[in-house]
C-alpha positions in Angstrom: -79.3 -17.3 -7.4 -75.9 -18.8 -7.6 -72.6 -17.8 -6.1 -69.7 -19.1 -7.9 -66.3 -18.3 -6.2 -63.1 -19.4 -7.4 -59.5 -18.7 -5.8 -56.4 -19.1 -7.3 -52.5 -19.5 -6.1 -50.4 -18.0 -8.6 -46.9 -19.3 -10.0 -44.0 -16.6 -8.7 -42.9 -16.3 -12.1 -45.1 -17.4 -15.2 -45.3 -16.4 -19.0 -42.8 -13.6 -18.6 -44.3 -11.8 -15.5 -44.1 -11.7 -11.5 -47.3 -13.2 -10.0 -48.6 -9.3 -8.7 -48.5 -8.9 -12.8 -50.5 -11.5 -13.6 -53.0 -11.1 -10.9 -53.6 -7.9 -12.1 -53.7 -8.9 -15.4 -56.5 -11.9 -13.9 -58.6 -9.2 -12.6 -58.7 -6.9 -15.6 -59.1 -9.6 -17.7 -62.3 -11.1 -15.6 -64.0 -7.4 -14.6 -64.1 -6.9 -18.9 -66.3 -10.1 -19.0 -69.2 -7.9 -17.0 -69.8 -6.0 -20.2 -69.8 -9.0 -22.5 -71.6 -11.9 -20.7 -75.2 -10.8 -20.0 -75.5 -14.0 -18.2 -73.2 -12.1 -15.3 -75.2 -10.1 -12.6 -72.4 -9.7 -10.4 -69.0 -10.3 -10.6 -65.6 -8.8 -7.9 -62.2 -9.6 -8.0 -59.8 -9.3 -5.5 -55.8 -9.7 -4.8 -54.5 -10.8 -2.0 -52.8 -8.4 0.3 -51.2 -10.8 3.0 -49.7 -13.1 1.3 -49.4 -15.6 3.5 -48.9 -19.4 3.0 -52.7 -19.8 3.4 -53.6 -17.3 1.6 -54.3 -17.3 -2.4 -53.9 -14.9 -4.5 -56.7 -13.5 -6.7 -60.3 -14.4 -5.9 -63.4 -14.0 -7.7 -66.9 -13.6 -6.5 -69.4 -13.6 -9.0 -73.3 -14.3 -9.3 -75.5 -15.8 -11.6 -79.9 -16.0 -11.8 -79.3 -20.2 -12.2 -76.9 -23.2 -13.1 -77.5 -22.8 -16.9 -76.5 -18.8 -16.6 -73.1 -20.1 -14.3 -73.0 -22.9 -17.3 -73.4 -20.3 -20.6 -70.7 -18.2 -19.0 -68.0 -20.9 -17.8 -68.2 -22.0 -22.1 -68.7 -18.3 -23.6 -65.6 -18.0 -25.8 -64.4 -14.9 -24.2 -64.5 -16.2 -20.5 -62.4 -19.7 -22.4 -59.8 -17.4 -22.8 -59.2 -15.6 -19.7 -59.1 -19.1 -18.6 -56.4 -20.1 -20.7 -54.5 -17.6 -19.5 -55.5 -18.1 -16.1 -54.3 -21.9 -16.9 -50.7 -20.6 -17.6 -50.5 -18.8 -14.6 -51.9 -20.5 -11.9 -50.3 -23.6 -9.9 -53.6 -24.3 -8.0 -57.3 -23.5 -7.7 -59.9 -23.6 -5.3 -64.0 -23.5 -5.9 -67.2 -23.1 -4.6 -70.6 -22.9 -6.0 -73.7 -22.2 -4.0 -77.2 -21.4 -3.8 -78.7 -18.1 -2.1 
């Protein structure tokens, strides 16, 4: 199994919206992809709730049977666009992949 985890810092202000906005937006935008990439067995998002200079702002945990599942998601077309989005939004990110 893999763990992927990716964390993001978000811009205060981006595409017409206050960063809480697009986090949310982020996380409804990611939990959709469980219904539409079989390749996902688990997948949490999370805003932050401090935030604090160390801390980033949305987080996803999500889990995959191997590399080549992890690998079909990253390019499906549907997860390419919540990371455009993401793209627009985002002044930093932060990940971690990992066996279990």
């Amino acid at each position: 199994m893999i763990k992927h985890i990716v964390m993001w810092k978000l811009e205060d202000f981006a595409d017409g919206r206050i960063k809480l906005e697009n986090a949310k937006i982020i996380k409804e935008n990611l939990e959709a992809l469980v219904g539409i990439i079989p390749e996902i067995v688990k997948l949490e998002v999370g805003i932050d709730i401090l935030g604090t200079n160390q801390s980033y702002d949305v987080v996803l945990v999500s889990e995959f049977k191997n590399l080549e599942e992890l690998d079909t998601y990253a390019k499906h077309p549907e997860h390419v666009k919540v990371g455009e989005f993401v793209g627009k939004v985002r002044k930093d990110r932060v990940a971690v992949d990992y066996e279990f």
